[in-house]
LUMDO-586218 format. One record per atom (N, C-alpha, C): x, y, z. Coordinates in steps of 0.05 Angstrom, whole numbers, plus 5000, padded with zeros to 4 digits. Layout:
N
XYZ ...
This chain:
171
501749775000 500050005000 501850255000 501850454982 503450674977 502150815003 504351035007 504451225028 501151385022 501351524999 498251664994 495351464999 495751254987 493751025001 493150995025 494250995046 495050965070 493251235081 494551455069 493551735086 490651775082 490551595059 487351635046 485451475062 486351265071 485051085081 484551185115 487351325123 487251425154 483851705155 484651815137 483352025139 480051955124 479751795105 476651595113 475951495135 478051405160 477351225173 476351505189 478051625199 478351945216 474752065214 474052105187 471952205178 469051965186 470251765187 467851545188 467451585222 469151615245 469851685260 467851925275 468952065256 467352275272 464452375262 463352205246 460852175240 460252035252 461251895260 459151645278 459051745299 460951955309 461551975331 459452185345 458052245322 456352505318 453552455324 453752105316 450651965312 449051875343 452151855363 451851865388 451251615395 451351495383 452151185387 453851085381 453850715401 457350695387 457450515364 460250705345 460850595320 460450305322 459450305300 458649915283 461449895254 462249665267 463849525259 463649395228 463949415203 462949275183 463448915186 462248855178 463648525180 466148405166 467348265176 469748125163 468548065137 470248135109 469448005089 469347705083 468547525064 467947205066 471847235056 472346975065 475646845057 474646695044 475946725025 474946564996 477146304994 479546355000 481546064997 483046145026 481645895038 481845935074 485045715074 486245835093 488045615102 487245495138 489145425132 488945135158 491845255178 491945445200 494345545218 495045315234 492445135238 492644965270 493544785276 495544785285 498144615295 500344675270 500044885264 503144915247 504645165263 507645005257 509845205270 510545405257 509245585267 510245905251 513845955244 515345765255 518245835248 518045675227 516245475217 516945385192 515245535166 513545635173 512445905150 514146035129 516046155141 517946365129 520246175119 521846205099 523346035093 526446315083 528446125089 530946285093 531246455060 530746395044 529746505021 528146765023 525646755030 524247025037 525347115054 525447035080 526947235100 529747305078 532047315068 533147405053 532047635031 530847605028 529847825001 527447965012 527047955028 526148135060 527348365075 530148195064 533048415078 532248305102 531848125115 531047945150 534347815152 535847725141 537847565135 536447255121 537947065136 536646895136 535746585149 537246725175 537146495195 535146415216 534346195227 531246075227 531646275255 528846195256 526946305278 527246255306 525946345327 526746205352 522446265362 522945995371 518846025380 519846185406 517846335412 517346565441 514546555445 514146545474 512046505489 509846735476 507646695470 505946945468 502246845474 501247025489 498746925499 496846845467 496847025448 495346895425 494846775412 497646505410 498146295406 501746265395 501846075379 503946045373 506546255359 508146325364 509446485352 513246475351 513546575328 515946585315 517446775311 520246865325 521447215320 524147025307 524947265289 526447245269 527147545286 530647545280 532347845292 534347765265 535548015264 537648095245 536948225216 539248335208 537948405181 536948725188 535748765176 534049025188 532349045203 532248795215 530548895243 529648585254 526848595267 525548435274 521748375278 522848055262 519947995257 518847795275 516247865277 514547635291 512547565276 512147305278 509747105270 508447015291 505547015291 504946945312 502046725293 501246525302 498746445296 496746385319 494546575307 492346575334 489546415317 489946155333 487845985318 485345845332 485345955361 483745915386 482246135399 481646375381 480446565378 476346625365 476546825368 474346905350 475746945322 478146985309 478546995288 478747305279 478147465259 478947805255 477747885272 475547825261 472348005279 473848065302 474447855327 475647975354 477448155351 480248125339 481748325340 481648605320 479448535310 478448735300 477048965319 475048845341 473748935357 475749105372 477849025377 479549045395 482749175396 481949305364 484649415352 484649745366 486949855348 488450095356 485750325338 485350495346 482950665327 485350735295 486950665298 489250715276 488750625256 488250335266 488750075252 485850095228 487350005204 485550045181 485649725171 482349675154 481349425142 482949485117 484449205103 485449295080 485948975077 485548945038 486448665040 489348585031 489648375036 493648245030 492848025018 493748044983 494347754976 490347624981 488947754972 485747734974 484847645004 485347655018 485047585049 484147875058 482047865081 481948135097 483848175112 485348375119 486948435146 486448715157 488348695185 488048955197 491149055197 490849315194 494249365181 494349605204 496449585218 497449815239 499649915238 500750155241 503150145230 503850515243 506050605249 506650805258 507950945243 507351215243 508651375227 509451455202 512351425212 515551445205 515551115191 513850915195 514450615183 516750485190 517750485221 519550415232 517950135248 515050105242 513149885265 510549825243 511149625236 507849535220 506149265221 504549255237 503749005230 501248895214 501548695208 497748585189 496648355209 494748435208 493648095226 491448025193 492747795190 489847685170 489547515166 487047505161 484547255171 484147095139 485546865152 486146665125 483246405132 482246425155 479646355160 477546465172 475246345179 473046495191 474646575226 475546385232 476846325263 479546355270 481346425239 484246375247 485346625233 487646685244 489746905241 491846935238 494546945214 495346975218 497247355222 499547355236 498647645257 501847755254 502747865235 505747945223 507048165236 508448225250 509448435261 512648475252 513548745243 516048765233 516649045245 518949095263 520649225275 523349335258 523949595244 525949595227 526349915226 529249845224 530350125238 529750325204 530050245180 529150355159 525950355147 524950595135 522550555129 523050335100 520350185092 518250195110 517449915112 516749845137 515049675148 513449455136 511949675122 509549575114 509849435090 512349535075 512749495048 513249255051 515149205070 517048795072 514148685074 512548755090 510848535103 508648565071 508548685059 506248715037 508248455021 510548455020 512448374997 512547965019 512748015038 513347775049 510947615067 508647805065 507247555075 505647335052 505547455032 504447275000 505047035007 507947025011 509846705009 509346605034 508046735051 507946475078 505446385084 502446555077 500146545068 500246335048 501646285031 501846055006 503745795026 505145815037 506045545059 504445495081 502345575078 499945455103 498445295083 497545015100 496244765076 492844865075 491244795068 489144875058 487644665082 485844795087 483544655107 483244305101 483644085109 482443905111 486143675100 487543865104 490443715087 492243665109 
């Protein structure tokens, strides 16, 4: 998503915002769009998602992952390179909808690779993450830490290839 995309989308959301905000009730949420080619997160190891190949042409380097404790489920940090990434898979959830409910007022609906996600991201593009909903129930939830802008751009460029290494429901 280009920088002007982005501002366009902050300042729709800003404006949706303060119309609702006007209506004196509280803002309604649109629904998660349908996932049309759902994957399967549950019981896969998010350090095996990413492969030393993408993390390389990521600018991540390309050395594996280390799993780290995280309450939302399983997750995977990758350090070096320009920064640091996390994978996390949250598959024991409500799925977007919740952390949708439950996001930053920042955080904008946008899709990745035809999937819905929620894309958060600061500034300067030194912090971006996507959470997106590859099922009705499951998530996967990308976070990238990088001392150069931008953010957003690796994770637009690198989550394609790990969304395509999750097996398809019933495999």
């Amino acid at each position: 998503m280009t920088k002007q995309a982005r501002r366009t989308a902050v300042l729709v959301l800003l404006l949706s915002a303060v119309v609702s905000g006007c209506s004196g009730g509280e803002p309604v949420l649109p629904p998660v769009p349908t996932i049309t080619d759902a994957r399967d997160a549950a019981g896969t190891d998010p350090c095996a998602l990413v492969t030393p190949r993408q993390l390389a042409d990521a600018g991540l380097g390309g050395g594996p992952g280390a799993a780290v404790p995280a309450e939302e489920g399983p997750r995977c940090r990758w350090r070096g390179g320009a920064g640091s990434l996390d994978l996390t898979l949250y598959t024991d959830g409500g799925g977007l909808g919740t952390i949708a409910e439950n996001s930053e007022p920042t955080t904008t609906r946008v899709r990745l690779d035809g999937y819905p996600a929620l894309e958060t991201f600061t500034g300067r593009g030194e912090f971006c993450q996507y959470d997106v909903g590859v099922s009705p129930t499951q998530v996967v939830m990308a976070a990238l830490e990088a001392p150069a802008p931008d953010s957003c751009e690796v994770l637009q460029r690198l989550l394609p290839g790990v969304l395509d290494n999750l097996p398809a429901p019933g495999r």
